[in-house]
C-alpha positions as CSV (number, residue, x, y, z in Angstrom):
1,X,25.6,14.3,205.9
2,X,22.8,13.7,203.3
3,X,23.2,17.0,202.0
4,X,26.9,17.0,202.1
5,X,26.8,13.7,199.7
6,X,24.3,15.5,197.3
7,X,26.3,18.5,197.0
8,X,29.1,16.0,196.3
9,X,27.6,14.1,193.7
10,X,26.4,17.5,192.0
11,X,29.8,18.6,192.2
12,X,31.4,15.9,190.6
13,X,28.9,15.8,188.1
14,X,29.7,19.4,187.5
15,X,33.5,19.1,187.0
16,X,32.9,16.1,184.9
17,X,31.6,18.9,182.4
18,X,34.3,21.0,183.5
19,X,37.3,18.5,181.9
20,X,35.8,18.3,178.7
21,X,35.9,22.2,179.0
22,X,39.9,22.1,180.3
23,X,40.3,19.6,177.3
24,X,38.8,21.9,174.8
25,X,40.3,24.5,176.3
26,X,43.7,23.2,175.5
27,X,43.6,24.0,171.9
28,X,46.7,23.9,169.6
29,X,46.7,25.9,166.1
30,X,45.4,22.9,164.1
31,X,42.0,21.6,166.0
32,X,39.8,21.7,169.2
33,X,39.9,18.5,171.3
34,X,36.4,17.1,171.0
35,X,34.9,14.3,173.6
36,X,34.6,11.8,170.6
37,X,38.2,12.7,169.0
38,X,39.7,15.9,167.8
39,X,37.4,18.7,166.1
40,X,39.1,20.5,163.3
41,X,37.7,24.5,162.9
42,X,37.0,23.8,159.3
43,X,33.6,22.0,160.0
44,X,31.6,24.8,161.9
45,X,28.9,22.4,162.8
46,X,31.4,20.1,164.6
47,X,32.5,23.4,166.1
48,X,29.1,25.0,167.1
49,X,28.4,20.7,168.4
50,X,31.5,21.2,170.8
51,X,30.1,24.5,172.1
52,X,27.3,23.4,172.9
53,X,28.6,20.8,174.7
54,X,30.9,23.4,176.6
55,X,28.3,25.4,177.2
56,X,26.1,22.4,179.3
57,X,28.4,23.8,182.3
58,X,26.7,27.0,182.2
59,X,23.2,25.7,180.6
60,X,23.2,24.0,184.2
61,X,24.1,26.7,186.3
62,X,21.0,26.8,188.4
63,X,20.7,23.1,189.1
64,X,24.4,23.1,190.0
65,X,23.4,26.0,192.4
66,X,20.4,24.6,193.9
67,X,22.0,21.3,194.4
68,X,25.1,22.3,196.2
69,X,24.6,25.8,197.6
70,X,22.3,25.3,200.9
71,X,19.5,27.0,202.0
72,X,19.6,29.4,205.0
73,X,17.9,26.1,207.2
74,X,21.0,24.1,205.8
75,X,24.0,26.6,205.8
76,X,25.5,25.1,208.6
77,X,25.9,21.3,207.3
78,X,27.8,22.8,203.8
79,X,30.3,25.6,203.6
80,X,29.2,27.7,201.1
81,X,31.9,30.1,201.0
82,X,33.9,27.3,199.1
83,X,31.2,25.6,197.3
84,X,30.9,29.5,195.9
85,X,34.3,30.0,195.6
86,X,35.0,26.9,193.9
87,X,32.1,26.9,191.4
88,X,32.9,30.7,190.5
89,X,36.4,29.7,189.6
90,X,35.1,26.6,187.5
91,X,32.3,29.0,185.6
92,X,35.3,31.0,185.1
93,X,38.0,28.3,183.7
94,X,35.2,27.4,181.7
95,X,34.3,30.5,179.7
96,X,37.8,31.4,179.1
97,X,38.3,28.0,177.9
98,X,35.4,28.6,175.4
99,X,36.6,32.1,174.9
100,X,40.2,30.7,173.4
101,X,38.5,27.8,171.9
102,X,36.4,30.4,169.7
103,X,39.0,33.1,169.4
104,X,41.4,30.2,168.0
105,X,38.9,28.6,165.4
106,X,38.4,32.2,164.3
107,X,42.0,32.9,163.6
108,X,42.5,29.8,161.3
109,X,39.1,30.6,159.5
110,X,40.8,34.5,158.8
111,X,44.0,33.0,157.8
112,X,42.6,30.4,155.1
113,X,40.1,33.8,154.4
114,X,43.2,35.6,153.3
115,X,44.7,33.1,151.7
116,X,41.7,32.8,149.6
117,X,41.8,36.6,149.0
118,X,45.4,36.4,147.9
119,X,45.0,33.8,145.7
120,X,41.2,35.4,144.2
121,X,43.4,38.7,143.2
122,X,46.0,36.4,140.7
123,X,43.1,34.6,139.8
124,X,39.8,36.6,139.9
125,X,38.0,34.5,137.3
126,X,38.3,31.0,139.2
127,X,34.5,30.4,140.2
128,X,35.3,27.5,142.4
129,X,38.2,29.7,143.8
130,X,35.2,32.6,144.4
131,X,33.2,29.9,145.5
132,X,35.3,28.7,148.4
133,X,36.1,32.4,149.9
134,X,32.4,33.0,150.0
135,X,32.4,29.8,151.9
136,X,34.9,30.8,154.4
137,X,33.7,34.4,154.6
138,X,30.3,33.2,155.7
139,X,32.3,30.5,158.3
140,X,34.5,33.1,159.7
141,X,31.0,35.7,160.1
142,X,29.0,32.4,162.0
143,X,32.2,32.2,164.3
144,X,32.3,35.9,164.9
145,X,29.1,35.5,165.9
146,X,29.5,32.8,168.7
147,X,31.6,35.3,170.4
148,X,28.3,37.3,170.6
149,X,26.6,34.2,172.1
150,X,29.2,33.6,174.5
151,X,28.7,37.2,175.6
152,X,25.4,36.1,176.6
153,X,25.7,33.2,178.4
154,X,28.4,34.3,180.8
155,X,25.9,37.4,181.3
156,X,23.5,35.1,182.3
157,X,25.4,32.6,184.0
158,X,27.3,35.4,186.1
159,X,24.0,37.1,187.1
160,X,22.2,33.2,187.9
161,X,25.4,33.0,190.3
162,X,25.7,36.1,192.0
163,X,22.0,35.9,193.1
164,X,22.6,33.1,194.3
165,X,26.1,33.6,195.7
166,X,26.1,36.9,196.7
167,X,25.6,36.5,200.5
168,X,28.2,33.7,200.4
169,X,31.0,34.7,198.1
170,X,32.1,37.9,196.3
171,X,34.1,37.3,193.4
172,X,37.5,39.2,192.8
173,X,36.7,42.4,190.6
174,X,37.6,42.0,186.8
175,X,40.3,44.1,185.1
């Protein structure tokens, strides 16, 4: 019963995360939904802020494992099938979720981009105008980038899971 309770509390901790994720996740063309308002892709370091924030899900992996996957002495008192199950499908929600949230910021960025492009040609001796594509250039490269990152975590997060999941609960196969 105790451990059922702990597992519980873990678990709603967990998905607590998880709704900011679903939130975020949710993204329409013009910003990112951000826990204190909305997040607009044009400031990156509100963007990278929400990420890391997203990412808290997967940065806590291993306590969410620990804390609500038993032990071989406690594998009766938990079914850990589902706790698998259900925390695999979370992980998952979540770095899709990020995945759009990323992939969406960086299709506005290479829309304004070439915008900026289009405009630089009729005009290629506006500095400001030179100015502000350099800007954007650099933005959409640091958002390219996060995809990298994101590569990363799930890596890790996946491989923190499946040794501890493995016995328990075998994910469907990717296509």
């Amino acid at each position: 019963m105790f451990l059922k309770k702990i597992s519980s509390i873990a678990f709603s901790h967990y998905f607590e995360q998880l709704s900011l994720v679903k939130r975020v996740g949710r993204t329409g063309k013009s910003s990112m939904a951000a826990p204190g308002g909305t997040l607009n892709c044009e400031d990156f370091s509100m963007f990278q802020e929400v990420l890391k924030v997203m990412r808290t899900i997967d940065d806590r992996i291993v306590h969410a494992l620990n804390t609500t996957v038993p032990t071989v002495s406690f594998s009766g008192k938990v079914d850990a099938t589902q706790t698998c199950k259900q925390l695999y499908e979370s992980m998952m929600e979540a770095h899709m979720s990020r995945d759009k949230a990323i992939k969406v910021c960086i299709g506005q960025t290479s829309e304004v981009v070439a915008q900026l492009r289009e405009e630089r040609a009729k005009d290629s001796d506006n500095l400001a105008l030179i100015k502000q594509l350099r800007k954007e250039q650099t933005k959409l490269k640091l958002m390219q980038s996060e995809l990298n990152v994101e590569e990363v975590v799930n890596d890790r997060s996946l491989k923190v899971f499946s040794e501890r999941c493995r016995i328990h609960y075998t994910p469907p196969k990717v296509k």
